[in-house]
SEDREN-507219 format. One record per atom (N, C-alpha, C): residue number from 1; residue in one letter; atom name; x, y, z. Coordinates in pm, 1 decimal, decimal comma. Example, Ala and Ser with C-alpha at 12.3 -4.5 7.8 and 13.67 -1.06 7.14 Angstrom:
BEGIN
- 1  A  N  1319,0  -569,0  780,0
- 1  A  CA  1230,0  -450,0  780,0
- 1  A  C  1320,0  -330,0  780,0
- 2  S  N  1285,0  -225,0  708,0
- 2  S  CA  1367,0  -106,0  714,0
- 2  S  C  1290,0  3,0  787,0
END
This chain:
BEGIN
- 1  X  N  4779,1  -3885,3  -3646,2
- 1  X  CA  4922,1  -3906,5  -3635,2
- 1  X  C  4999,3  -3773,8  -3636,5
- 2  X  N  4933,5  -3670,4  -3665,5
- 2  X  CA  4974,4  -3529,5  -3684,2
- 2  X  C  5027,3  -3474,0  -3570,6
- 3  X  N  4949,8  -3511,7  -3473,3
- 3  X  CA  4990,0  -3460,0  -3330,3
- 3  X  C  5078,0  -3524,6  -3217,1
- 4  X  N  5136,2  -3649,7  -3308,9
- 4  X  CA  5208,1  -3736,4  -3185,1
- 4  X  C  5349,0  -3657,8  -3176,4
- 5  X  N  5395,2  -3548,8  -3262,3
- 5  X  CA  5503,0  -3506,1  -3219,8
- 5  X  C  5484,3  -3390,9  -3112,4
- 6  X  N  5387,9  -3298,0  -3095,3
- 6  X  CA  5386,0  -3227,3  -3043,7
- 6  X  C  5353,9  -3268,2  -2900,0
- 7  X  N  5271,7  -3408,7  -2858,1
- 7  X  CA  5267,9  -3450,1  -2750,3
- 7  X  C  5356,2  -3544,4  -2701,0
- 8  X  N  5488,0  -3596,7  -2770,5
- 8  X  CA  5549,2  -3683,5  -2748,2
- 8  X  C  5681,4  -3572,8  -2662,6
- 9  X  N  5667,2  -3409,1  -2736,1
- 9  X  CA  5765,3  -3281,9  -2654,4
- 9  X  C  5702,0  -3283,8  -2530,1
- 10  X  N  5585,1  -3272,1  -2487,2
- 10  X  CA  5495,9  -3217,4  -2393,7
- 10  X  C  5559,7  -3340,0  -2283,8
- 11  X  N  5518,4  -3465,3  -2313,6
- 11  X  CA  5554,4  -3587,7  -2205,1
- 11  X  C  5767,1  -3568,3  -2179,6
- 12  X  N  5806,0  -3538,2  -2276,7
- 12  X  CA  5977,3  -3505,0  -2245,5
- 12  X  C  5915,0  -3395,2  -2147,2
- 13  X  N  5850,3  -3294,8  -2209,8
- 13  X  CA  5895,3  -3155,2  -2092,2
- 13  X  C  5845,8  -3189,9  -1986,1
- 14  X  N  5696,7  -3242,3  -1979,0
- 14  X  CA  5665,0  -3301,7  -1834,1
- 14  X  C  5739,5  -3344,0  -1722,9
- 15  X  N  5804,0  -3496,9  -1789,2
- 15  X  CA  5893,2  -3541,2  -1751,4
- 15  X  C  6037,7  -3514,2  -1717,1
- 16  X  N  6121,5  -3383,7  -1765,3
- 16  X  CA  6203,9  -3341,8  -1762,0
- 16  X  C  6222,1  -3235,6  -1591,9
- 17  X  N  6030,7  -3180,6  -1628,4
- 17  X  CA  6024,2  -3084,3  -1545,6
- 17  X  C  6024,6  -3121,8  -1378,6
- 18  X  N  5897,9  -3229,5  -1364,0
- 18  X  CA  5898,7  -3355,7  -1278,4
- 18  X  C  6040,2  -3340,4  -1193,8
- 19  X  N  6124,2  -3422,4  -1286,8
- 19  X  CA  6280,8  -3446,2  -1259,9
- 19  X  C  6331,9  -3352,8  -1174,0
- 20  X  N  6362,8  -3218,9  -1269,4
- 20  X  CA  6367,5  -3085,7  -1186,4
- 20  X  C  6324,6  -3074,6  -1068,7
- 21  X  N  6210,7  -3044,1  -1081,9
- 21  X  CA  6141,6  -2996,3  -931,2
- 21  X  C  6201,3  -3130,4  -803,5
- 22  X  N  6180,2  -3279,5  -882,4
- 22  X  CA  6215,0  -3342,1  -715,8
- 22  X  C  6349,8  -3365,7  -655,6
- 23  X  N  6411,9  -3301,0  -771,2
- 23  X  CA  6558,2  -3299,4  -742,6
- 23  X  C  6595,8  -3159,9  -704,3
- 24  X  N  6523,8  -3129,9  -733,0
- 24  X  CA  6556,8  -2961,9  -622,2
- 24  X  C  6522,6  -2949,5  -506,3
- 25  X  N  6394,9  -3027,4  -446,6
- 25  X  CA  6343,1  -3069,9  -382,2
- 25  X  C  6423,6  -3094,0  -251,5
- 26  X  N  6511,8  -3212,4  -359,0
- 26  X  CA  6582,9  -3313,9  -243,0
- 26  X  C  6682,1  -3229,3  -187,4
- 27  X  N  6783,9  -3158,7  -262,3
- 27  X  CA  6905,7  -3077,5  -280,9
- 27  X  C  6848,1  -2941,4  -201,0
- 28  X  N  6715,3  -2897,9  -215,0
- 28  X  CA  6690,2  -2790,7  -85,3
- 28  X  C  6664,8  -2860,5  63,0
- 29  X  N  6614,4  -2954,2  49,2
- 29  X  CA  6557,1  -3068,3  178,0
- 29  X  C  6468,3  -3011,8  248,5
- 30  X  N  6382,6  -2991,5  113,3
- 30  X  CA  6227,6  -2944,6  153,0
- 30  X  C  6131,5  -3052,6  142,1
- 31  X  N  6069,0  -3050,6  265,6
- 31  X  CA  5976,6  -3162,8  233,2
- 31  X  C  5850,1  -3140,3  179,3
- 32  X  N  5730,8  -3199,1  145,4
- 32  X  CA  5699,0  -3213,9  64,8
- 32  X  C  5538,8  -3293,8  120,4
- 33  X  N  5437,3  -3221,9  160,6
- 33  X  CA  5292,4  -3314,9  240,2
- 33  X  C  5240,1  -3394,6  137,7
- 34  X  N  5166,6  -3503,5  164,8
- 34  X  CA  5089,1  -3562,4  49,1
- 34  X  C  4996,5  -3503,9  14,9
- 35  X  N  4914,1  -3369,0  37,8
- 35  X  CA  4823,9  -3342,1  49,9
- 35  X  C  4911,8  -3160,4  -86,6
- 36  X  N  4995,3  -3174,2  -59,7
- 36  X  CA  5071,6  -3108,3  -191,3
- 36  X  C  5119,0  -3156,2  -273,9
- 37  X  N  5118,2  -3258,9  -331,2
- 37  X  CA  5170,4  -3355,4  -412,6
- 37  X  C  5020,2  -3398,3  -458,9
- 38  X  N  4905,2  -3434,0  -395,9
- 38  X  CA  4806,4  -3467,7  -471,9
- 38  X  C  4725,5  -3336,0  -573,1
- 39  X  N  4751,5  -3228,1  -469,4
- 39  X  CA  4682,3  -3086,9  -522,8
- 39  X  C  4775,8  -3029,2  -671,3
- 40  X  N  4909,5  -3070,3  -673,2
- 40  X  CA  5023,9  -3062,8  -745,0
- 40  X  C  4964,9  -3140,4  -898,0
- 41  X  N  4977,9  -3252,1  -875,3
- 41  X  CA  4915,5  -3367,8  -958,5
- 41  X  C  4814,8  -3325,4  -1000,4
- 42  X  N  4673,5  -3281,4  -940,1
- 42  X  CA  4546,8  -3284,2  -1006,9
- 42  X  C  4545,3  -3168,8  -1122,3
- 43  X  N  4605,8  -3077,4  -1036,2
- 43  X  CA  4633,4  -2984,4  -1082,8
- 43  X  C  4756,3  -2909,7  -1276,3
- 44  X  N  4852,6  -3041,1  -1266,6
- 44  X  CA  4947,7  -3101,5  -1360,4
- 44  X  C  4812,1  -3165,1  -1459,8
- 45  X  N  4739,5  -3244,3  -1417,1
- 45  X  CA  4657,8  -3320,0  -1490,3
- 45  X  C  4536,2  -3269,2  -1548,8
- 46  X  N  4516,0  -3127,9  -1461,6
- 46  X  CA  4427,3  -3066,6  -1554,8
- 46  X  C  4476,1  -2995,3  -1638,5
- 47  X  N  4584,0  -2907,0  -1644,8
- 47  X  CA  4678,0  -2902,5  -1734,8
- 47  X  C  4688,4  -2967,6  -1867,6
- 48  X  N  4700,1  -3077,2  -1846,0
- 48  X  CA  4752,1  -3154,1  -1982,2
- 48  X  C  4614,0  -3198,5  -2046,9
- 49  X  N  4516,8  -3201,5  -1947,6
- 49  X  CA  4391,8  -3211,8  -1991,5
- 49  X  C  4365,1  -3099,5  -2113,3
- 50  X  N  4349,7  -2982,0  -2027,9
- 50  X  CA  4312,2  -2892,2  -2128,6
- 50  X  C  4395,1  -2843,2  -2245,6
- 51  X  N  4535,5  -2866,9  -2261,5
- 51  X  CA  4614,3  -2882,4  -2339,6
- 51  X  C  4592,1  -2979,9  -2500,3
- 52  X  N  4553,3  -3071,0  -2424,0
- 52  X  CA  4512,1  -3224,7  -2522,2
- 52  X  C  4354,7  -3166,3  -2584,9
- 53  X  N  4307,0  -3075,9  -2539,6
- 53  X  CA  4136,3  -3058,0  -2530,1
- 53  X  C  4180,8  -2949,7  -2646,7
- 54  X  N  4257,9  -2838,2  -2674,6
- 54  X  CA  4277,9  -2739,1  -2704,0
- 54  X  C  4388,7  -2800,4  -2881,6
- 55  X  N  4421,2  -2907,3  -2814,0
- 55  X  CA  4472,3  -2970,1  -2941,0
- 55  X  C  4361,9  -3094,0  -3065,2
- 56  X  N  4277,1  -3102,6  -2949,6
- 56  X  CA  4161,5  -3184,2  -3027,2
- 56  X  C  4086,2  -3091,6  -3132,6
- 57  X  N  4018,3  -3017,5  -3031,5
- 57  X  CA  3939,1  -2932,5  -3078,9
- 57  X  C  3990,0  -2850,0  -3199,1
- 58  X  N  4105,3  -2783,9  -3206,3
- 58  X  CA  4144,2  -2753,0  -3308,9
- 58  X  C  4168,3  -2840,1  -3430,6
- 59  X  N  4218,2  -2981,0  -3420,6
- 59  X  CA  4229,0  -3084,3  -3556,7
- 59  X  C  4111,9  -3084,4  -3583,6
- 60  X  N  3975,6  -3077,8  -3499,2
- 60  X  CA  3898,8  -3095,4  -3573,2
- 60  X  C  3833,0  -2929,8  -3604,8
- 61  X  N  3824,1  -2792,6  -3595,8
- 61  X  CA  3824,6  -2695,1  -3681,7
- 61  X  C  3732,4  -2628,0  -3606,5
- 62  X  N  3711,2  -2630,3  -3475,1
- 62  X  CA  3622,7  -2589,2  -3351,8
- 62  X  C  3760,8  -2508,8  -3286,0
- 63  X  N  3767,9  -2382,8  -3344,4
- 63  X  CA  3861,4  -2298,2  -3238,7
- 63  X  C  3758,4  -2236,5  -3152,8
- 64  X  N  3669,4  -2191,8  -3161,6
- 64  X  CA  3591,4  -2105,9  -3010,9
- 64  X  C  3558,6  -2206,0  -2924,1
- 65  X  N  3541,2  -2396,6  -2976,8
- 65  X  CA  3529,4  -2434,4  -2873,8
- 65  X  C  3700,0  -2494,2  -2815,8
- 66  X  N  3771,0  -2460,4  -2887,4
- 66  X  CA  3888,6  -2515,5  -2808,2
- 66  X  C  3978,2  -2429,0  -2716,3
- 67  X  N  3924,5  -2292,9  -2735,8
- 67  X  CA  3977,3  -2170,2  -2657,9
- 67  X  C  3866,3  -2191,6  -2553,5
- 68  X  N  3752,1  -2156,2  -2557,1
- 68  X  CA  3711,4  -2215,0  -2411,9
- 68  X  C  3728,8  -2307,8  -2380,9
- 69  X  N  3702,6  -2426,0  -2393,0
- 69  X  CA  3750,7  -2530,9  -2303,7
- 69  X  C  3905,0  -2512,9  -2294,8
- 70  X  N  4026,0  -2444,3  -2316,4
- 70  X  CA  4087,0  -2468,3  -2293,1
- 70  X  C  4099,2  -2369,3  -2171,9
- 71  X  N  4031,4  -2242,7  -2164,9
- 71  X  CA  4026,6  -2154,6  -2036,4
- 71  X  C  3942,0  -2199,6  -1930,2
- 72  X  N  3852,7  -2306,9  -1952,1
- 72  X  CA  3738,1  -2331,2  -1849,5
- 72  X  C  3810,3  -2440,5  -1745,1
- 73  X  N  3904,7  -2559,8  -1824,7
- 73  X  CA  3978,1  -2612,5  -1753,7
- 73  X  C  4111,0  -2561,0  -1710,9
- 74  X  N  4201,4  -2486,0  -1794,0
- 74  X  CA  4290,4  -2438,4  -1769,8
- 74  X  C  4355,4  -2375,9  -1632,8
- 75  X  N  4203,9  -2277,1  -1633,1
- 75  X  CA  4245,6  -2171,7  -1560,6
- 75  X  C  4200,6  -2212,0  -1370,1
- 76  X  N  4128,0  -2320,9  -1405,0
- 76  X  CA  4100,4  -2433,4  -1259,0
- 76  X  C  4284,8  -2479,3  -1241,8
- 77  X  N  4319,8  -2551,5  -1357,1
- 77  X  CA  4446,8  -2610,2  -1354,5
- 77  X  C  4581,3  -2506,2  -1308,3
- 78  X  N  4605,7  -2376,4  -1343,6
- 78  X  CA  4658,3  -2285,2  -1305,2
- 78  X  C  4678,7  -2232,0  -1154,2
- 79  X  N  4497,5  -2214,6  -1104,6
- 79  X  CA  4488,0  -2205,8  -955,4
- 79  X  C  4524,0  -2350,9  -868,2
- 80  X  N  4524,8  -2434,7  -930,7
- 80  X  CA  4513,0  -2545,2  -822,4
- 80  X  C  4710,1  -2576,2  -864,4
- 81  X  N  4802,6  -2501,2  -938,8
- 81  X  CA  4913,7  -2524,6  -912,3
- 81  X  C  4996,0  -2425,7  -846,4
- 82  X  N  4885,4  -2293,5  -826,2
- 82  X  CA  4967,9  -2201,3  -774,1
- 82  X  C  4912,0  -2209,3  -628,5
- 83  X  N  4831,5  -2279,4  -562,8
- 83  X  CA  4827,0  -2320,7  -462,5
- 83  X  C  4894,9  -2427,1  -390,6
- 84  X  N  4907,9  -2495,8  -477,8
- 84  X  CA  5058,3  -2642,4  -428,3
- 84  X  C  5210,4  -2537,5  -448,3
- 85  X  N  5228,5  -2484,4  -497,1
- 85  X  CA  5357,2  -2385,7  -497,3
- 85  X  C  5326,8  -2291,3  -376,0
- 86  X  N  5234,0  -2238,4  -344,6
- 86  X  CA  5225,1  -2116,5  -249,0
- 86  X  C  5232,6  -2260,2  -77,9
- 87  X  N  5155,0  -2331,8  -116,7
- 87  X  CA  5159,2  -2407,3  -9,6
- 87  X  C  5324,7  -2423,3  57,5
- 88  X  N  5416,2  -2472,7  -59,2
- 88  X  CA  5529,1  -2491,2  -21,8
- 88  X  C  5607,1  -2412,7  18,0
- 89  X  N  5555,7  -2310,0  -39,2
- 89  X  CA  5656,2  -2180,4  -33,4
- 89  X  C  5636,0  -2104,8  98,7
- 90  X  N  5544,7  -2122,4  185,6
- 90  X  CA  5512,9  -2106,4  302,9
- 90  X  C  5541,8  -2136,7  402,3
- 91  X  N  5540,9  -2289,8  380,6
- 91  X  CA  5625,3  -2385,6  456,9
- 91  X  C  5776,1  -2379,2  508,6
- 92  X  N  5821,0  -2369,7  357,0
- 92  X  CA  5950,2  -2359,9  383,2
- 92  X  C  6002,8  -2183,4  449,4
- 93  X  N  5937,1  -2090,0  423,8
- 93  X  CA  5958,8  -1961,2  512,7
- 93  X  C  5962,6  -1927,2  647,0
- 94  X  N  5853,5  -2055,0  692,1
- 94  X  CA  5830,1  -2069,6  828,1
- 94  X  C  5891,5  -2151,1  881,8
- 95  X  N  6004,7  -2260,5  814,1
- 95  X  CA  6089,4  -2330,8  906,0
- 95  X  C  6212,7  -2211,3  888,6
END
């Protein structure tokens, strides 16, 4: 029960951030491939993966294993969002 506050911020910021981005989205009238939106997502989801992994591991008193696993998934999760951002950001230079 220790940790439902710190993940109950994480789902606000998620969700807050979400918001952001598709409303900037709309308001630039950038569109948006499904094929960046899924890479976006997997990528968000490994994220929170290794986040949640990095918060386990520590309640239970395994910090070397919660610092790696949190870099082994992380840093997959990192590249696969700066590739849905570079994707877009390309896009939109070239229209």
């Amino acid at each position: 029960m220790e940790n439902f506050i710190p993940f109950m911020l994480i789902g606000v910021a998620v969700t807050a951030g979400l918001f952001g981005v598709i409303s900037w989205l709309r308001k630039s009238n950038i569109k948006v491939s499904w094929y960046e939106w899924l890479i976006g997502i997997v990528g968000l989801g490994l994220l929170l993966l290794a986040v949640q992994h990095l918060f386990g591991a520590m309640s239970e008193l395994f910090s070397y294993a919660a610092w790696m696993g949190f870099a082994i998934i992380g840093i997959p999760a990192l590249i696969l969002l700066a590739i849905a951002w570079q994707l877009v950001v390309r896009k939109t230079k070239k229209a």
